[in-house]
C-alpha positions as CSV (number, residue, x, y, z in Angstrom):
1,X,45.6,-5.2,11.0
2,X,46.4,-7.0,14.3
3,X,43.4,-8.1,15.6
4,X,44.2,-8.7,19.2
5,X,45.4,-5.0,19.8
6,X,41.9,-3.6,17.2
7,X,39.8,-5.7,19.9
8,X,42.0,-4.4,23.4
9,X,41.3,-0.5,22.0
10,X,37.9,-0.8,20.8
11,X,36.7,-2.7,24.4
12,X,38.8,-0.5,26.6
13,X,37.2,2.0,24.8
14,X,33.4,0.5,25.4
15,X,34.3,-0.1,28.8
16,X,34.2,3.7,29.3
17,X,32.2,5.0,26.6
18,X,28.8,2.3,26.7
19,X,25.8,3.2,26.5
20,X,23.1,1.8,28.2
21,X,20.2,1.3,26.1
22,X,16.6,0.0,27.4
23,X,16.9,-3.6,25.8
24,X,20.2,-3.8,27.1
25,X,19.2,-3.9,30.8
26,X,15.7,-5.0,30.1
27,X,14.2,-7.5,32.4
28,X,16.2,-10.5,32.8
29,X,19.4,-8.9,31.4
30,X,19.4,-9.7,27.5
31,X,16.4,-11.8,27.3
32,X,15.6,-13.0,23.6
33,X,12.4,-11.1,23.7
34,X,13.7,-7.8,24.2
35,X,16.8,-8.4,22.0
36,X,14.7,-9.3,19.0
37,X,12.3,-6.5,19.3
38,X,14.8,-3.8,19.7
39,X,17.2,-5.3,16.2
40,X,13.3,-5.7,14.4
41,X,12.8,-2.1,15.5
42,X,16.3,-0.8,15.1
43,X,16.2,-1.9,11.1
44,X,15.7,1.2,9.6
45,X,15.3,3.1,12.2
46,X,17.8,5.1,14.6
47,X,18.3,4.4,18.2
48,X,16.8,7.7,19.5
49,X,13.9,7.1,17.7
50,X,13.2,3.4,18.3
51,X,13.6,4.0,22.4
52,X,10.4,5.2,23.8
53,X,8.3,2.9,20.9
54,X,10.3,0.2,22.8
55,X,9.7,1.2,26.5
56,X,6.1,1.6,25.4
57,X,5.8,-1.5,23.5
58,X,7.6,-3.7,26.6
59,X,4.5,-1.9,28.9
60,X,2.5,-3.0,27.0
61,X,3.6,-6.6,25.8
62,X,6.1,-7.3,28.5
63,X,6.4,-11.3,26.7
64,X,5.9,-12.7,23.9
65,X,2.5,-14.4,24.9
66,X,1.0,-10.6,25.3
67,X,2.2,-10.1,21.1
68,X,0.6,-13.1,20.3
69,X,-2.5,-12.8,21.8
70,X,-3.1,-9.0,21.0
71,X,-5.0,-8.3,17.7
72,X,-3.6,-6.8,14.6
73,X,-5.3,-3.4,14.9
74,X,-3.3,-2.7,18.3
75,X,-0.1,-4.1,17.6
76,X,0.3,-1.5,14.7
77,X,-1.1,1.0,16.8
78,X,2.4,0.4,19.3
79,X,4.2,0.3,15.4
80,X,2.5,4.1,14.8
81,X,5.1,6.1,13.6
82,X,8.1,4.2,13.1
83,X,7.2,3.0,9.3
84,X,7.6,-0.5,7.5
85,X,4.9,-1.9,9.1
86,X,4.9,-5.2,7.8
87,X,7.9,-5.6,10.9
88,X,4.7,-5.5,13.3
89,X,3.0,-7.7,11.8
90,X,5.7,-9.9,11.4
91,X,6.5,-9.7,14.7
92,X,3.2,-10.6,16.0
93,X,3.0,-13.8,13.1
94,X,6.2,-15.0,14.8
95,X,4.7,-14.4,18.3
96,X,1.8,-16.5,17.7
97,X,3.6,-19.2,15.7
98,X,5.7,-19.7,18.9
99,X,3.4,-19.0,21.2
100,X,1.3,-22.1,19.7
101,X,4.6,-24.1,20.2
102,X,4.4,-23.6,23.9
103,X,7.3,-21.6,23.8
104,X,8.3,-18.9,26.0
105,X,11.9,-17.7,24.3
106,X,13.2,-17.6,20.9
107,X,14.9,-20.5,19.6
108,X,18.4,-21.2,20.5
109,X,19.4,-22.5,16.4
110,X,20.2,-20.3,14.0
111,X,18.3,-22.4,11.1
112,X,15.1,-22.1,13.2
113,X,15.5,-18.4,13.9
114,X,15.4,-17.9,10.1
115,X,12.6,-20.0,9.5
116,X,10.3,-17.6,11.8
117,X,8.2,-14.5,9.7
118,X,10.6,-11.4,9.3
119,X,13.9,-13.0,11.3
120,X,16.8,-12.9,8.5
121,X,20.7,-13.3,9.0
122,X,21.2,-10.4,10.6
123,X,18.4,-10.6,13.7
124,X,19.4,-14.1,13.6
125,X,23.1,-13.5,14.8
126,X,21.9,-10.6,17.1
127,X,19.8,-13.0,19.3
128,X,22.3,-15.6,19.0
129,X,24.6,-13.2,20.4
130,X,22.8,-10.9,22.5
131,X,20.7,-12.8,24.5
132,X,22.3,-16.5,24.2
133,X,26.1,-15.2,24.1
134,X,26.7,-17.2,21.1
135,X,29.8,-16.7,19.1
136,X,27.8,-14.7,15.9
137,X,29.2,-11.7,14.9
138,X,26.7,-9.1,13.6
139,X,27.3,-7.3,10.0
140,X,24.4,-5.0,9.9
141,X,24.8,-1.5,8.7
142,X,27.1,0.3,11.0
143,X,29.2,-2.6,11.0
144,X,30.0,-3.1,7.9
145,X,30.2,0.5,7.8
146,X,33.6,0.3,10.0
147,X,35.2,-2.2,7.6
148,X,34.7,-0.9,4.8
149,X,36.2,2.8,6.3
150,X,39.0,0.4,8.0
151,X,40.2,-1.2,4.4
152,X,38.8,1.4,1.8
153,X,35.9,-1.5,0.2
154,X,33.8,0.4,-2.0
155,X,31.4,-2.7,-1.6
156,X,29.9,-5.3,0.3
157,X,30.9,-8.8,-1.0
158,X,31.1,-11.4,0.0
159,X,34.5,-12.1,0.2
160,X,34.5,-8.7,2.6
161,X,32.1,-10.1,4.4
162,X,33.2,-13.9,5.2
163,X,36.7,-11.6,6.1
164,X,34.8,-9.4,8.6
165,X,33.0,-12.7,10.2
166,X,36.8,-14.0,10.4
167,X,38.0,-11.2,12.3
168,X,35.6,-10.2,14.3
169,X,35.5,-14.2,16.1
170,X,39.1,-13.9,16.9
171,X,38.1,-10.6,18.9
172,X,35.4,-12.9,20.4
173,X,37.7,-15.5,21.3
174,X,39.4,-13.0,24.0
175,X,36.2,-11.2,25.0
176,X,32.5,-11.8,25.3
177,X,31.0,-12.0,22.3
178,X,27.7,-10.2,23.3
179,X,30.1,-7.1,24.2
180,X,31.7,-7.3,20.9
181,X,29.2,-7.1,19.0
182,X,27.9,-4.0,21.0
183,X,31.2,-2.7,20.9
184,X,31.0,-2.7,17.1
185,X,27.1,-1.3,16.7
186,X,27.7,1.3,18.9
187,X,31.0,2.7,17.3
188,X,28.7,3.2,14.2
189,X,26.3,4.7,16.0
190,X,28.1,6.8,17.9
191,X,31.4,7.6,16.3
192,X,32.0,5.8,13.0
193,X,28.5,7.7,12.0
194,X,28.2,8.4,7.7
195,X,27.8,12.1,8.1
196,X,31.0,14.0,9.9
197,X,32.5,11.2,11.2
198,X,33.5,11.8,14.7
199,X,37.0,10.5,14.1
200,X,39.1,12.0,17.0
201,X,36.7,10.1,19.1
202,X,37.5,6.5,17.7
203,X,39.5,4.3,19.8
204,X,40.6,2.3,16.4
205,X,41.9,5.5,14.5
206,X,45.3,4.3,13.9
207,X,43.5,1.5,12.2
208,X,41.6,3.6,9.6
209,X,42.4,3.4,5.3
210,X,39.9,5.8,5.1
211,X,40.8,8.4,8.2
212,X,44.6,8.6,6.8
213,X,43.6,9.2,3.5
214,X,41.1,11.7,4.4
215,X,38.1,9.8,2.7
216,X,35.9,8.9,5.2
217,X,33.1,10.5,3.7
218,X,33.6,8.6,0.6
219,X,33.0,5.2,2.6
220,X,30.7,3.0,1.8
221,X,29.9,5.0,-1.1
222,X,26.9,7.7,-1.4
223,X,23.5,6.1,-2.3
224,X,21.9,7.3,-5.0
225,X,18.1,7.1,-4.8
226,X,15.4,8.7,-6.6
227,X,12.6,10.2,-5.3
228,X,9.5,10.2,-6.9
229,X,6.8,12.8,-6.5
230,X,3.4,12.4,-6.2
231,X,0.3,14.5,-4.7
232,X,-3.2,12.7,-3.2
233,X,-6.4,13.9,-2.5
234,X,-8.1,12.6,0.6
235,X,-11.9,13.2,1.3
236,X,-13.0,12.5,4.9
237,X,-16.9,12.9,5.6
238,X,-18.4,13.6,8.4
239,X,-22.3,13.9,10.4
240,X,-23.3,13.9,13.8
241,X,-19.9,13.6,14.9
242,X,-18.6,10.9,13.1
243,X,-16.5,10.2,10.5
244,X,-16.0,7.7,7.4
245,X,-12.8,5.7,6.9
246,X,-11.7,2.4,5.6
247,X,-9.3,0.0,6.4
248,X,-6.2,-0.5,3.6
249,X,-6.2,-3.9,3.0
250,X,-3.1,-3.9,0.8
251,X,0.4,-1.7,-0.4
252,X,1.5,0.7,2.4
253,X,0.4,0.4,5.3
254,X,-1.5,-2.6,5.4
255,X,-4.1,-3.1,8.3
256,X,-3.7,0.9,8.9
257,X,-6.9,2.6,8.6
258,X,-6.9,5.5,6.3
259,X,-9.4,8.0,4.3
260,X,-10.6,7.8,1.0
261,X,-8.1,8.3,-1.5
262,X,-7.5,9.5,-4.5
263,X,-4.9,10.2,-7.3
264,X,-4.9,14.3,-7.9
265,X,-6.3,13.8,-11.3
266,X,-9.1,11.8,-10.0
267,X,-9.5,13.9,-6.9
268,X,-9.3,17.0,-8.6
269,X,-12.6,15.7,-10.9
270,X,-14.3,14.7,-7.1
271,X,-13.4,18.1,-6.1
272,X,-14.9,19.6,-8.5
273,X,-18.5,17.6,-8.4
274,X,-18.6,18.1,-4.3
275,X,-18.1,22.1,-4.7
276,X,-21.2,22.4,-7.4
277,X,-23.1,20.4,-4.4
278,X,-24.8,23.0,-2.3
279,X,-25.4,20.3,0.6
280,X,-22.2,19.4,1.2
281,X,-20.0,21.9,3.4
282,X,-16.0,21.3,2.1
283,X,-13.8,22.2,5.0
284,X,-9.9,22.4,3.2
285,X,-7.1,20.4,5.9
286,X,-3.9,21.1,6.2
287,X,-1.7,19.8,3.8
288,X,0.9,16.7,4.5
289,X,4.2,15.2,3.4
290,X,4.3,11.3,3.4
291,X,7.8,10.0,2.6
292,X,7.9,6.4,2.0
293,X,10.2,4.2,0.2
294,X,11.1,6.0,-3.2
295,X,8.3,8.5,-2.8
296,X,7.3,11.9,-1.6
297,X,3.9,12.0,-1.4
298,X,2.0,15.2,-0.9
299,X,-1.8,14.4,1.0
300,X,-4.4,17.4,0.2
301,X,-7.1,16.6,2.8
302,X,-10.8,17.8,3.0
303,X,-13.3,17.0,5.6
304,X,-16.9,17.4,4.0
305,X,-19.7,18.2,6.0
306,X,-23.4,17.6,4.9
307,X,-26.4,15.4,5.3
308,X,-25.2,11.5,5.3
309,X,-26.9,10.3,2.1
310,X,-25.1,13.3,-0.3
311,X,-21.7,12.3,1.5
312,X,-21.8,8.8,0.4
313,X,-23.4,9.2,-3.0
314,X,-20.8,11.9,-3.7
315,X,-17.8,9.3,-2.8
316,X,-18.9,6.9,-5.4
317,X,-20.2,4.6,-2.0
318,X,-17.0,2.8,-1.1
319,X,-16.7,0.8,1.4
320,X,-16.5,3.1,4.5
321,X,-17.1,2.5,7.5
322,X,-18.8,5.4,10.3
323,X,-16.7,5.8,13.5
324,X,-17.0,8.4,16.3
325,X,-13.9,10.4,16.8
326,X,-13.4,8.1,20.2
327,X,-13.2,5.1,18.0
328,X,-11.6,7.2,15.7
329,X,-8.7,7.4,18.1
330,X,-7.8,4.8,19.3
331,X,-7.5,3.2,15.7
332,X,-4.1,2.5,13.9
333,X,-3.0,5.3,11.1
334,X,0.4,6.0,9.1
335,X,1.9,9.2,10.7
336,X,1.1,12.0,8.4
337,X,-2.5,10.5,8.8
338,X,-2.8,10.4,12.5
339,X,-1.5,13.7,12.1
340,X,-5.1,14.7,10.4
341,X,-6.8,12.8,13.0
342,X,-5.7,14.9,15.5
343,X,-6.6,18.3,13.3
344,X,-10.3,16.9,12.8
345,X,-10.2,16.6,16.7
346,X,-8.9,20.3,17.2
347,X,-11.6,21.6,15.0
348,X,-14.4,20.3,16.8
349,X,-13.0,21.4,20.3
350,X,-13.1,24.8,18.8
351,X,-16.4,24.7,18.3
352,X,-17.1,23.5,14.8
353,X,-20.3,21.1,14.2
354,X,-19.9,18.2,11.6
């Protein structure tokens, strides 16, 4: 491949074709910031997703001083429904440990950068890069997506991967190595995509192994990944208005509030002693799908009505805590569970008493 004419197509082609995302233009141009919470947000997670949580998160915490001084409970609560939530905290660990320093940016070092909560290689170079103009190329997933379609690697080694680095510096020897690097991500994103590659749209076609051989759905390789499934019962009471939940203090969704949960063999036997209780109403919620990591998990939610000293007694007396549906609210949940928030709030506009 000849790298100078690879890097003259691809930036004449991003000259045209860029898109402009939020963090790209966000307050004072790439500030380090807004670059690092856009690549902590974009890790598994697309770019059409991630944009309004990162307008809405910049309102919210337009500097890094606003992250660190916020509490847990409300930084998830801006994480809501983008998953791996350990990011957010992360993010707000990293805040506060810099905040502490008196500092107002990210650090300029690369070795520092990886020394902060939840900042690895990748995030590293993008910050480098994006908001200092450092020479760094950045192999995250779309990336190293290209290279591997561009010379037919079936993997990721290192050897491919100190070879990418190579060539991608001599591009940023002729051109600005923040506009490289968003050159590269946004091929991947846009064009280069792993599904129906939109190949008469790349500017680098002649380049392509895998376009002349007619294999660019074989690059990188399929993942293989097992999905486990599992069902769990969740029991919400409620009187007078309010309802019980407790705070997860480990696994999934750490620091999320949630309801009691249980196993369906365990919740099935629960099920079974709140029915034969003739002071406990059992209202059946709709059903919901939680996918996280390798599982499919299938929630079977019931809000129980009754007087408070049955409701407690018949959930064994954890340790739940009484909320009003206003404090309910405004409380951090995973998705699917947000989701039943919001039905419990439906039902008592229409009328139903708890």
């Amino acid at each position: 491949m000849e790298p100078r004419l690879f890097f003259t197509r691809l930036m004449d082609w991003f000259s045209q074709s860029r898109r402009l995302d939020p963090w790209s233009v966000h307050g004072n141009s790439y500030a380090s910031y807004a670059v690092w919470i856009s690549e902590i947000m974009l890790q598994q997670t697309t770019v059409s997703v991630v944009q309004p949580y990162f307008e809405a998160w910049m309102a919210r915490f337009p500097a890094l001083s606003d992250v660190a001084k916020a509490n847990e409970e409300e930084v998830l609560r801006m994480w809501e429904g983008l998953g791996y939530y350990s990011r957010a905290r992360h993010i707000r660990k990293t805040a506060q440990l810099l905040h502490s320093r008196q500092a107002r940016d990210l650090p300029r070092s690369y070795d520092e950068l990886c020394k902060l909560p939840g900042i690895g290689d990748n995030t590293a170079r993008a910050i480098l890069s994006l908001a200092y103009g450092k020479k760094m190329p950045v192999l995250d997933a779309n990336v190293r997506k290209i290279f591997m379609r561009l010379f037919l690697w079936k993997e990721w080694s290192k050897k491919n991967e100190k070879e990418t680095d190579r060539l991608i510096r001599e591009g940023m020897s002729e051109y600005s190595p923040r506009e490289v690097n968003e050159a590269l991500m946004q091929l991947g994103q846009l064009v280069c995509v792993r599904k129906n590659a939109r190949c008469h749209l790349c500017p680098v076609i002649s380049f392509c192994e895998a376009f002349r051989l007619e294999k660019q759905s074989h690059y990188p390789p399929p993942r293989a990944q097992k999905i486990s499934l599992k069902k769990t019962m969740l029991f919400i009471p409620a009187f007078q208005g309010r309802i019980w939940l407790e705070k997860r203090e480990k696994g999934i969704g750490k620091g999320m509030w949630s309801f009691r949960s249980l196993p369906e063999d365990k919740g099935t036997e629960m099920l079974n002693a709140v029915q034969e209780n003739p002071c406990i109403t059992l209202i059946p919620l709709s059903r919901r799908i939680h996918t996280y990591t390798r599982y499919r998990d299938e929630l079977i939610p019931y809000l129980l009505s009754g007087e408070e000293t049955y409701l407690l007694r018949s959930m064994g007396e954890p340790a739940l805590i009484p909320l009003s549906m206003e404090e309910a609210d405004l409380l951090p949940y995973l998705a699917p569970y947000r989701k039943i928030i919001e039905e419990i709030k439906t039902l008592l506009k229409s009328g139903i008493t708890l």
